[in-house]
C-alpha positions in Angstrom: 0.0 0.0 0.0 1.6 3.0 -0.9 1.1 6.7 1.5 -1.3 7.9 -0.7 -3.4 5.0 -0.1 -2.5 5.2 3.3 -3.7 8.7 4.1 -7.3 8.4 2.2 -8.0 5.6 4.6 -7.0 7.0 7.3 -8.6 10.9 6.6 -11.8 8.3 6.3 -11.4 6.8 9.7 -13.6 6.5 12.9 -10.1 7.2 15.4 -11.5 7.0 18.1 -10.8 4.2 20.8 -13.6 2.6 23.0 -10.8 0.8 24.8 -9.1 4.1 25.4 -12.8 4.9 27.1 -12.7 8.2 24.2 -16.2 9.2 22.8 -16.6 8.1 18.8 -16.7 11.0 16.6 -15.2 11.5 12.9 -11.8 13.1 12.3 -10.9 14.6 8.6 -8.4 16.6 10.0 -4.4 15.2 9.8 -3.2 16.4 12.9 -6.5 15.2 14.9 -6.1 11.7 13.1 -2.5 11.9 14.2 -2.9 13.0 17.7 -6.1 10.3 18.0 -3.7 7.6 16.8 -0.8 8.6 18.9 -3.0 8.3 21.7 -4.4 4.9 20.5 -0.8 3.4 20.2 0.5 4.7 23.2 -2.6 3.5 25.4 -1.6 0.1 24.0 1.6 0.0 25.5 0.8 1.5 28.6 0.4 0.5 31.7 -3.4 1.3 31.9 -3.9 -1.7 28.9 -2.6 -4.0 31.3 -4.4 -6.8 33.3 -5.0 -5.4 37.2 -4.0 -8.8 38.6 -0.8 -8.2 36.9 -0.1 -4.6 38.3 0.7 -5.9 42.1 3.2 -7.8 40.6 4.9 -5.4 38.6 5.1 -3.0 40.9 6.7 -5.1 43.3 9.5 -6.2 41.2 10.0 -2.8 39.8 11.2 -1.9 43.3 14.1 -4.0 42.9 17.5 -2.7 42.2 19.2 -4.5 39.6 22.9 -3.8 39.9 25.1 -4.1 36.8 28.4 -2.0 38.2 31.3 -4.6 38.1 35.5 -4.1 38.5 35.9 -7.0 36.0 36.5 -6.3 32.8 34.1 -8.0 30.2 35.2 -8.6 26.5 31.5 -7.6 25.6 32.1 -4.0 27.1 35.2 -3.6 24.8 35.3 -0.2 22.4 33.6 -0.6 19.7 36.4 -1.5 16.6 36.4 -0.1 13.0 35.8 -3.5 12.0 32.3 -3.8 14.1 31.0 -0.7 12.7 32.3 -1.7 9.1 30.5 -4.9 9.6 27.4 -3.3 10.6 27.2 -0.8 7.8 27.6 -3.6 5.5 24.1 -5.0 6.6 23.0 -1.8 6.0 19.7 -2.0 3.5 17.8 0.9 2.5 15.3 2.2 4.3 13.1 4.8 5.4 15.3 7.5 7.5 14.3 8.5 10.5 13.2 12.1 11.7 16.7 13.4 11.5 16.3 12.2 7.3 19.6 10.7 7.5 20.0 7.2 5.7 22.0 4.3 5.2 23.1 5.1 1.9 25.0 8.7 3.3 27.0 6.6 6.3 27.4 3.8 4.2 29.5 6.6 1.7 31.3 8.6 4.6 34.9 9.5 3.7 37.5 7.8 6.3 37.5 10.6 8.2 33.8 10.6 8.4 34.3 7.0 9.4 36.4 7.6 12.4 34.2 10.6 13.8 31.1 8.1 13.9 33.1 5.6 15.3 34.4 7.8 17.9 30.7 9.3 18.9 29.4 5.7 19.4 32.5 4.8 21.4 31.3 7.8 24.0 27.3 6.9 23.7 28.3 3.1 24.9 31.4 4.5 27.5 28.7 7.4 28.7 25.8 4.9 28.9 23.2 7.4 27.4 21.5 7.5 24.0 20.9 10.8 22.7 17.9 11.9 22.8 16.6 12.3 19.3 17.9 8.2 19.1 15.0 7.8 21.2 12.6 9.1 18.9 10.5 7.8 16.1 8.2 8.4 13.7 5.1 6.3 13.4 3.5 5.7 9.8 0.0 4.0 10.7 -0.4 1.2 7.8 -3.9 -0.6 7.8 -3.9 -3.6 7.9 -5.0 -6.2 5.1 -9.0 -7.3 5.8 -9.5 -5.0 8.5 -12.0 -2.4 8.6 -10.4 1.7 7.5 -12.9 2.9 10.6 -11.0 1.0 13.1 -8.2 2.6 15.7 -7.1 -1.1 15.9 -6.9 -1.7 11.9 -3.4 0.1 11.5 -0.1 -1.1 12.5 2.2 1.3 13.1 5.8 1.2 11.1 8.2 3.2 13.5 11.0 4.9 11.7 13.7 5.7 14.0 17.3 7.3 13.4 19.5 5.1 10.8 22.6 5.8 12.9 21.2 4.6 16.0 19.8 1.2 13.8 23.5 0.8 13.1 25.0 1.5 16.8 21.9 -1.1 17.8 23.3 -3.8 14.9 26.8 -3.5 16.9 25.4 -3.9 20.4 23.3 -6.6 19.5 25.5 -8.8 17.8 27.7 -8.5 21.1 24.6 -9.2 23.4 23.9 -12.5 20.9 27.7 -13.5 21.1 27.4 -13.6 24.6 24.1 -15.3 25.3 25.5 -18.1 22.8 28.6 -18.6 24.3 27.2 -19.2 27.8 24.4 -21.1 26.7 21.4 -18.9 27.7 19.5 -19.4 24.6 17.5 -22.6 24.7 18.4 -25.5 22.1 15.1 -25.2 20.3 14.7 -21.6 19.7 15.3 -21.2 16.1 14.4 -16.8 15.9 16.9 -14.3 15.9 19.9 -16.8 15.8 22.5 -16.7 13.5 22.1 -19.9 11.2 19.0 -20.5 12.0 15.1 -19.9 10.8 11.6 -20.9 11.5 12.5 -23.7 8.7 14.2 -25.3 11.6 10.8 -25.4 13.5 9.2 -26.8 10.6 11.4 -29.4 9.6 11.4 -30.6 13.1 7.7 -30.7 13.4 7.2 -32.0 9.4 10.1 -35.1 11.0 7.7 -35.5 14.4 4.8 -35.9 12.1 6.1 -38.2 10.0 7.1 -40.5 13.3 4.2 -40.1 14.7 2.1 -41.6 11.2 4.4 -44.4 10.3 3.9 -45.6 13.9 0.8 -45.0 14.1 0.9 -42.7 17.4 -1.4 -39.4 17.6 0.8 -35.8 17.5 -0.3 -33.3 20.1 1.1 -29.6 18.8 -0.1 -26.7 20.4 0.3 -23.2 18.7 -0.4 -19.8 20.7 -0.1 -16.0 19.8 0.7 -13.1 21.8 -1.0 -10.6 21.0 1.2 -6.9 20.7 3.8 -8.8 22.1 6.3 -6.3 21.1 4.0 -3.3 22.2 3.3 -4.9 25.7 6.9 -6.3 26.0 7.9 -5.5 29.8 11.1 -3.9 29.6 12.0 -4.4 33.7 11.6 -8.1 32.6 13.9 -7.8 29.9 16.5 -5.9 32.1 15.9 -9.1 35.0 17.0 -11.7 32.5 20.0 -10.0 31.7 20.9 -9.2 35.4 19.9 -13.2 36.2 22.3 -14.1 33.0 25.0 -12.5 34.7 25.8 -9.3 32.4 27.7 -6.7 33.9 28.9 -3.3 32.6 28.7 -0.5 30.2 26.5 -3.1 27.9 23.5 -3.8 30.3 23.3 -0.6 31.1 23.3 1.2 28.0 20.4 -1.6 27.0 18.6 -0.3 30.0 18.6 3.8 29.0 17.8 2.3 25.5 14.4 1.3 26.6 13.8 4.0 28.7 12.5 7.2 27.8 11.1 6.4 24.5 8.9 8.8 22.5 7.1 8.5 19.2 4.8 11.0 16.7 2.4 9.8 14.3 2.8 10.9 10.8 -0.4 11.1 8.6 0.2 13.3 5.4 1.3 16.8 6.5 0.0 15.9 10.0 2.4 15.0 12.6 1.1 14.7 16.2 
């Protein structure tokens, strides 16, 4: 679907949210279709879309102090090399810049002394601990989603675009924070996502194989399939910050992870409208 497209469904739309307890009128203006679906997708991820048997819980464990200071030196808390940062341009694709309009393309084409000045600002963001702020930043383009109804709040998904330097300094960080949960075996045997060498074909090759077993010896196969719904949206970032504490990371890494998901902010973008 292209932003044209985009835009006269969403000028069309009924944006406003019975979950989000707002009263349903019709918007034709950008910026009110913007501000409406900023709301929407921040209500999502919020704590108020949460289930109250939940809350107890999560404030009690937010309470706890997770300690990541350490006089050991780690390998993954290093400066970053020429060669990381080389390595992560190179996976570079294009894409849609951020709100600072810079793309891959222009870091991807930086003269050697270029090179060495980005190299040297991400060496002080990960030394310092703390993103920039306008890292922290992105730019939602609501995208409706295929069968669903234009008059929806919950028909669009929104596609964040956030700075392409940062997606590059994130490329680097993760790749160490992967290195490291391999090594010490953190990640279990099965899990086939976000590993290098691997794909859901794993899953299914294993499950085509169990199958098969199960027929030829004439045995029944129990599977049983689930979805999280806005998994990413509702993600609890103290949880994520807990499994790294219990995996034993220490230093500069963890904690730049943790001021990476703190602080976030997004505008929604719908033709000249930006909330």
């Amino acid at each position: 679907m292209n932003g044209t497209e985009t835009e006269g469904h969403v000028l069309e739309a009924l944006l406003r949210s019975n979950d989000a307890g707002l009263q349903q009128s019709v918007l034709d203006e950008p910026n009110d279709i913007a501000n409406c679906l900023g709301r929407r997708f921040s209500y999502i991820s919020s704590t108020n879309s949460s289930d109250p048997r939940f809350l107890p819980k999560k404030e009690i464990l937010e309470r706890e102090h997770l300690d990541f200071n350490t006089n050991v030196h780690c390998g993954y808390n290093s400066k970053i090399t020429m060669g990381e940062m080389e390595q992560a341009l190179s996976l570079s694709k294009d894409s849609a810049p951020g709100a600072d309009e810079v793309c891959y393309s222009m870091l991807v084409k930086l003269a050697p002394s270029g090179k060495e000045l980005l190299l040297k600002l991400f060496n002080r963001v990960f030394k310092e601990g703390k993103f920039p702020k306008q890292w922290k930043e992105a730019l939602i383009i609501p995208i409706l989603k295929e069968g669903k109804i234009p008059t929806s709040p919950g028909s669009y998904r929104p596609i964040a675009l956030t700075s392409c330097i940062c997606k590059v300094f994130e490329r680097i960080i993760n790749r160490r924070l992967v290195w490291y949960l391999e090594k010490m075996g953190h990640l279990h045997r099965c899990q086939s996502g976000f590993r290098r060498g691997r794909s859901t074909l794993d899953c299914l090759a294993s499950l085509s194989k169990e199958a098969h077993d199960a027929f030829r010896n004439n045995q029944y196969l129990l599977c049983v399939f689930f979805d999280l719904e806005k998994a990413y949206d509702t993600c609890w970032k103290r949880l994520i910050m807990k499994e790294l504490h219990k995996f034993g990371l220490k230093g500069e890494l963890p904690k730049l992870i943790e001021d990476f998901l703190s602080d976030r902010t997004f505008r929604v973008k719908v033709g000249l409208g930006i909330s």
